[in-house]
VMD Tcl script that draws the C-alpha trace (Angstrom):
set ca {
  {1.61 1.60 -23.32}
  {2.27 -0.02 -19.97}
  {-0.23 -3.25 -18.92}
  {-0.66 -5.11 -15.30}
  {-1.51 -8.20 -14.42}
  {-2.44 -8.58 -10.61}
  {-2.26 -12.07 -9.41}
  {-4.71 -12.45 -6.79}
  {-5.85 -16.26 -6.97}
  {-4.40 -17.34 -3.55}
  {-6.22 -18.54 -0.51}
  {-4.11 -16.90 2.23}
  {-4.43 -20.42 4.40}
  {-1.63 -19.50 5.98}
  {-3.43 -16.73 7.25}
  {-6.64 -18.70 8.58}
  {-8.91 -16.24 6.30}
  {-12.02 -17.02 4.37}
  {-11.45 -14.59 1.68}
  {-8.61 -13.88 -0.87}
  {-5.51 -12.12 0.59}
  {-6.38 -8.91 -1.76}
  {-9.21 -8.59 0.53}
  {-7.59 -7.64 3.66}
  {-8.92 -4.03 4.77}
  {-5.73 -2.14 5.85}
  {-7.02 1.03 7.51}
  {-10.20 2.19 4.89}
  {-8.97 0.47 2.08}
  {-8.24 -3.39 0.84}
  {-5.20 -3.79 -0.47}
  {-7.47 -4.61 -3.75}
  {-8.55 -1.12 -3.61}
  {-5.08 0.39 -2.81}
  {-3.61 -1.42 -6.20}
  {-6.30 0.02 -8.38}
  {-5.82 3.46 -7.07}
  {-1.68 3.22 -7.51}
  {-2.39 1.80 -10.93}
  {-4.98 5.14 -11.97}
  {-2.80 7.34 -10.34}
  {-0.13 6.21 -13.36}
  {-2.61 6.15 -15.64}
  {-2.50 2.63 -16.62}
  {-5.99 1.31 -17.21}
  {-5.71 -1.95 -18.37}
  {-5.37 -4.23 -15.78}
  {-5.78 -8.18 -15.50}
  {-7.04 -9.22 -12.18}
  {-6.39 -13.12 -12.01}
  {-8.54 -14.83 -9.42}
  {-9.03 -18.02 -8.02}
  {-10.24 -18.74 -4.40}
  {-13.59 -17.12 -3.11}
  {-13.60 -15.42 -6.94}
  {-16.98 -13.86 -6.42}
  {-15.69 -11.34 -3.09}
  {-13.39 -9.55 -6.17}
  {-16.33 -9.98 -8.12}
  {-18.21 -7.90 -5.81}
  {-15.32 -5.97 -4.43}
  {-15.19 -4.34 -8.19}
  {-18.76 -4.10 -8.57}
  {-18.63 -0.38 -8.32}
  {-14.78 -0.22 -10.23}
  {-14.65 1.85 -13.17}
  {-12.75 0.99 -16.00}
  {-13.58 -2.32 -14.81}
  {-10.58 -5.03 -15.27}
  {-10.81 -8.01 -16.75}
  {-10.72 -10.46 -14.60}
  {-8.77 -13.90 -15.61}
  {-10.37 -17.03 -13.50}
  {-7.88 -19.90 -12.38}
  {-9.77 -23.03 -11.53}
  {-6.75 -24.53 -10.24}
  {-6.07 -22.24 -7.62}
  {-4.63 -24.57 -5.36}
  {-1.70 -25.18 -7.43}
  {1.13 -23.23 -8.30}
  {1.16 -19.86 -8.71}
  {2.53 -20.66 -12.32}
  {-0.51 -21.59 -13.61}
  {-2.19 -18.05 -12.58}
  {0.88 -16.12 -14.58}
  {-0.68 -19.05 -17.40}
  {-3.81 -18.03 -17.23}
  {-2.36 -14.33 -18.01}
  {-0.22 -15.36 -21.09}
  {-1.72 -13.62 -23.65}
  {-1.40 -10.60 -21.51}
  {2.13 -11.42 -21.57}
  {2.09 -11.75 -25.46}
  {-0.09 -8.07 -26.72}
  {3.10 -6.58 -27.28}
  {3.53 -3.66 -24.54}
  {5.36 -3.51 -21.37}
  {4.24 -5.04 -18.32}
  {3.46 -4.41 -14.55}
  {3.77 -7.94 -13.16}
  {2.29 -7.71 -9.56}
  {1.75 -10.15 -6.32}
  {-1.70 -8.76 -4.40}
  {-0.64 -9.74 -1.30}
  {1.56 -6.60 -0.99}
  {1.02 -3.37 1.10}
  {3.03 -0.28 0.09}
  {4.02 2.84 -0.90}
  {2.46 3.85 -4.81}
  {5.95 5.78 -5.06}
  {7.51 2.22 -5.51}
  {5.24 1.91 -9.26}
  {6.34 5.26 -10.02}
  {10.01 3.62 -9.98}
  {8.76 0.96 -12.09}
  {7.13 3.37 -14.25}
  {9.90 5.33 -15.25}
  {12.05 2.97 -16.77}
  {12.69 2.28 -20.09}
  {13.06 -1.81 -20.29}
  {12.89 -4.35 -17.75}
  {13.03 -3.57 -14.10}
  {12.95 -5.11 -10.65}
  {12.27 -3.58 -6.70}
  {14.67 -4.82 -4.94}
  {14.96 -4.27 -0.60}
  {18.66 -5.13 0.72}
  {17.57 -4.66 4.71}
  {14.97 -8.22 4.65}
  {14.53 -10.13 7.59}
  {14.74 -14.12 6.37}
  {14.26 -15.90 9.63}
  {10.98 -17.44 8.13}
  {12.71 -18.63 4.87}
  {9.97 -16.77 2.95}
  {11.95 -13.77 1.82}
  {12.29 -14.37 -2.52}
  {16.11 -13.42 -2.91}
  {18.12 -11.73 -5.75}
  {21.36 -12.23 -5.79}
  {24.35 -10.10 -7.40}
  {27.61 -10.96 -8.89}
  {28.60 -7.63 -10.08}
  {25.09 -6.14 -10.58}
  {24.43 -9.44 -12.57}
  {21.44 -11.48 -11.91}
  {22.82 -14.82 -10.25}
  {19.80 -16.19 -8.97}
  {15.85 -15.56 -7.94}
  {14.77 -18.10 -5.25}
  {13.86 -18.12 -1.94}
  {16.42 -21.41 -1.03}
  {20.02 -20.30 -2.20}
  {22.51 -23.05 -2.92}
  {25.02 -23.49 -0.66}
  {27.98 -22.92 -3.26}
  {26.13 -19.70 -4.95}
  {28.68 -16.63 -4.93}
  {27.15 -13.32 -5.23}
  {28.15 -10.09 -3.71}
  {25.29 -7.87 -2.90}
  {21.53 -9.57 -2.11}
  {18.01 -8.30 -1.66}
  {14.40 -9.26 -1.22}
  {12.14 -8.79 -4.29}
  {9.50 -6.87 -3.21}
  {6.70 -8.58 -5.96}
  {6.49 -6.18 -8.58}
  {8.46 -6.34 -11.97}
  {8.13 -4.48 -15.14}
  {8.51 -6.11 -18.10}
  {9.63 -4.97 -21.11}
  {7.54 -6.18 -24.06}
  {10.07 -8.94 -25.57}
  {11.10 -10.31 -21.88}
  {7.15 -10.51 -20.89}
  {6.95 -12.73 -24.32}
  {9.26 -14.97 -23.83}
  {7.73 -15.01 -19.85}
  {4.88 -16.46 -21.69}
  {6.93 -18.99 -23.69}
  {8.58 -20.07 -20.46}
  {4.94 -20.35 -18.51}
  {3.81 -22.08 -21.76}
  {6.79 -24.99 -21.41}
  {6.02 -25.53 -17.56}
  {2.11 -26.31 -18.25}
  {3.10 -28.39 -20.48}
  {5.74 -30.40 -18.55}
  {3.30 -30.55 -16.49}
  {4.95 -28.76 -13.40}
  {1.76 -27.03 -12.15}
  {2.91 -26.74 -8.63}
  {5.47 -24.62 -8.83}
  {5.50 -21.18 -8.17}
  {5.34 -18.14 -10.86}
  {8.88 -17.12 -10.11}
  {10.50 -20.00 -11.43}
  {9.70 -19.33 -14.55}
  {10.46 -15.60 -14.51}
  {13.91 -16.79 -12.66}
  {14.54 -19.03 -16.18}
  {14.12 -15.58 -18.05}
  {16.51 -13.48 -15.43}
  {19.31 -16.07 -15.60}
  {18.67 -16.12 -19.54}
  {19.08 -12.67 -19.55}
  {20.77 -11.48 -16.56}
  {21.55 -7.89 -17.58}
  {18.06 -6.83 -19.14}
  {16.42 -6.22 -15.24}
  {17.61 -2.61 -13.99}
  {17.85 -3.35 -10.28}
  {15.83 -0.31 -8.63}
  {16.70 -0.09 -4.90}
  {13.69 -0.02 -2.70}
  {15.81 -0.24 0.79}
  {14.15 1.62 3.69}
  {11.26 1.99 1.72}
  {7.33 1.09 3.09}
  {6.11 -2.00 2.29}
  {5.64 -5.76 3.20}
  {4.43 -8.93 2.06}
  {1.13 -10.23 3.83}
  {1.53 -14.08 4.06}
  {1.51 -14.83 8.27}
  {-0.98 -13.31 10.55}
  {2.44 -11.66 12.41}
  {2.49 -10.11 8.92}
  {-0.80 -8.38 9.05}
  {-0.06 -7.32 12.71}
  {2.99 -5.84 11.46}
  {1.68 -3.79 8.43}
  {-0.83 -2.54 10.98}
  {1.61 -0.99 13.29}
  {4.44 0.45 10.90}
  {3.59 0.03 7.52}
  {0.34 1.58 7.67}
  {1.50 4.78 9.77}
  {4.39 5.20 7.27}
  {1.76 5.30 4.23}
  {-0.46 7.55 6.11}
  {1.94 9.77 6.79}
  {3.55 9.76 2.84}
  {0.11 10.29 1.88}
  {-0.40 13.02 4.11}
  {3.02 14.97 2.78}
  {1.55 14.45 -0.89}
  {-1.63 15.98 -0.24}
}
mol new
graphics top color blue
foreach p $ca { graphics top sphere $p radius 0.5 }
foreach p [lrange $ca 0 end-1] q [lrange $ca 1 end] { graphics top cylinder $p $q radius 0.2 }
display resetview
């Protein structure tokens, strides 16, 4: 049985919007909306919204959603992202694999059906990323071995190949539990600021060879956190998804 979690407790300040980022129409659909329908068209049904900021727009965005998901509520929205993946640890502890997903992605659903088909742990990763903003999460390679997860790199790091994660990650059902053990030992150092990945890099380095590395390079998708980003979905990632969409009718 396959799980997801969606985290979706972000404010998108960055993006000068009075909603959460999930909320963003792109064409006749939120990208709320375009993450339930991937996740039904692979027949996963439970799903784990976790919300935060302006809760009660999802609220009312999944009004008319059925199965509805359960939603997960993060007071503490305004701190790291870690404490959202915290809020979703007994997700990470039922047992079965799991879709670990950012909301603030547009894309193609034929990315999940990579995810999907795996036996094990898995990762999306894009090789042609554009960094000039610093924002771009990097994996980085030493042989097809997991060297590190981060958006800042050391200077002294040697790897050989490098990509941007694209957000989503499946988790096989022992690496999402000890995920949870990991989230579990930040909240309790108290390092709520820091963001979900951390934790998930402490598991990859762990275990570098349990991710498959799925290669999502040239593929359509991008990560909505600048209003240049929402510009830019608009005029090529959205015509790309129409026109995939249109081939699979």
């Amino acid at each position: 049985m396959l799980r997801a979690i969606l985290l979706a407790a972000g404010s998108g300040r960055r993006l000068g919007v009075s909603h959460p980022k999930c909320l963003l129409r792109f064409g006749e659909r939120t990208l709320l909306e375009r993450h339930l329908g991937a996740l039904a068209r692979l027949r996963v049904e439970e799903v784990a919204i976790v919300t935060g900021y302006e809760r009660t727009q999802i609220e009312k965005e999944l009004a008319r959603v059925r199965p509805q998901p359960t939603l997960l509520f993060n007071p503490e929205f305004a701190r790291g992202s870690v404490v959202s993946l915290w809020r979703a640890r007994e997700w990470l502890q039922k047992g079965d694999d799991v879709l670990l997903m950012d909301a603030d992605v547009l894309y193609d659903p034929a990315l999940l059906d990579v995810l999907a088909a795996r036996r094990g742990s898995a990762l999306l990763l894009d090789r042609n990323y554009d960094d000039r903003a610093g924002e771009a999460m990097k994996v980085c390679l030493e042989r097809e071995r997991i060297v590190e997860f981060r958006k800042q790199l050391a200077p002294e790091l040697r790897f050989d190949d490098a990509g941007e994660s694209v957000g989503f990650f499946r988790l096989a059902a022992e690496t999402a539990r000890s995920l949870a053990r990991h989230v579990e030992r930040y909240v309790d150092a108290g390092r709520l600021d820091e963001p979900y990945e951390e934790p998930l890099r402490d598991v990859m380095l762990e275990s570098p060879h349990a991710f498959e590395i799925c290669d999502a390079t040239g593929s359509a998708w991008i990560e909505i956190d600048f209003p240049s980003d929402v510009e830019r979905a608009r005029a090529k990632v959205l015509p790309r998804l129409r026109s995939a969409e249109a081939r699979r009718a």
